[in-house]
N, C-alpha and C positions, 0 to 999 in steps of 0.2 A: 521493422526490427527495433528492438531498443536498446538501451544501452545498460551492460552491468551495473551494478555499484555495490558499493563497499560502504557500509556507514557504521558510526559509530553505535553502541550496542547500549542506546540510551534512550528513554523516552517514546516517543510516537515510533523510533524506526523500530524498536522492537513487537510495534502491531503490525507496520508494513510490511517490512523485508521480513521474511522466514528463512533464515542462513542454510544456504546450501540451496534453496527452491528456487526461491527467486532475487536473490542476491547475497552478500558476505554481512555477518556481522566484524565488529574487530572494537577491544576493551583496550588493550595494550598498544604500545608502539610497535611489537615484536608480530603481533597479528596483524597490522596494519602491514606490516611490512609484507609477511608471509601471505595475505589476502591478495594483495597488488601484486605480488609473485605470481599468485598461480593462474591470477587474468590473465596477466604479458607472457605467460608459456603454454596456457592452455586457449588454444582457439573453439574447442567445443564447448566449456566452461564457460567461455564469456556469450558465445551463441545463445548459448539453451540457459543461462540466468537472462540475458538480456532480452527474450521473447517471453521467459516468464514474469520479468519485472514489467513488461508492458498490459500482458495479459492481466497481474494484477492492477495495472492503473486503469484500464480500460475499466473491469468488473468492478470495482469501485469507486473509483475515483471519476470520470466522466461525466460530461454532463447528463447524458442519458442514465447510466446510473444514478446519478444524483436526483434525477428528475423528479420521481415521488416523492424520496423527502422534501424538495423544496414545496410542490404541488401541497402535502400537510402543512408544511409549516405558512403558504400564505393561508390558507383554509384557518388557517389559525389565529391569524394576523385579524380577519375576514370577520371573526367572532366563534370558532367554535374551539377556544384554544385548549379544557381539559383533554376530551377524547383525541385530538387532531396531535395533540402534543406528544398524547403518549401510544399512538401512531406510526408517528416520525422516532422515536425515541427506540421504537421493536423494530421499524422496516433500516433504523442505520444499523443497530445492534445484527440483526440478521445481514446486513452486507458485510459486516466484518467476518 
């Protein structure tokens, strides 16, 4: 199981989280407020964000996911760094 979360609606989180899929966005203090509301009164809400916030960590984020691109990127290190580079650069772009 994982765990919801709530972040702020800035930066990287808005590649991660997808508000309302698999966790809360929140800009305001007023959203902040009303996000953390509706975790602590909905027990399905925090269920079913928190299996899909893990579901995305797993699909992305893992080391098993990760694995190819790291696989190019020493391939590249290795000597073969245009093709290997831009590679790695399509196999993260397609995880996202």
């Amino acid at each position: 199981m994982g765990i919801p979360a709530v972040c702020s609606a800035v930066g990287t989180n808005c590649e991660v989280i997808e508000h309302e899929a698999n966790g809360l966005l929140a800009s305001t203090h007023e959203e902040w407020i009303a996000c953390l509301e509706r975790l602590i009164d909905d027990a399905d809400l925090r269920k079913r964000l928190g299996e899909a916030a893990r579901k995305t960590v797993e699909e992305r984020f893992s080391m098993r996911a990760s694995a190819k691109l790291f696989a190019r990127v020493a391939r590249e290190a290795a000597g073969r760094p245009a093709q290997a580079a831009l590679e790695a650069e399509a196999e993260h772009q397609t995880a996202l």
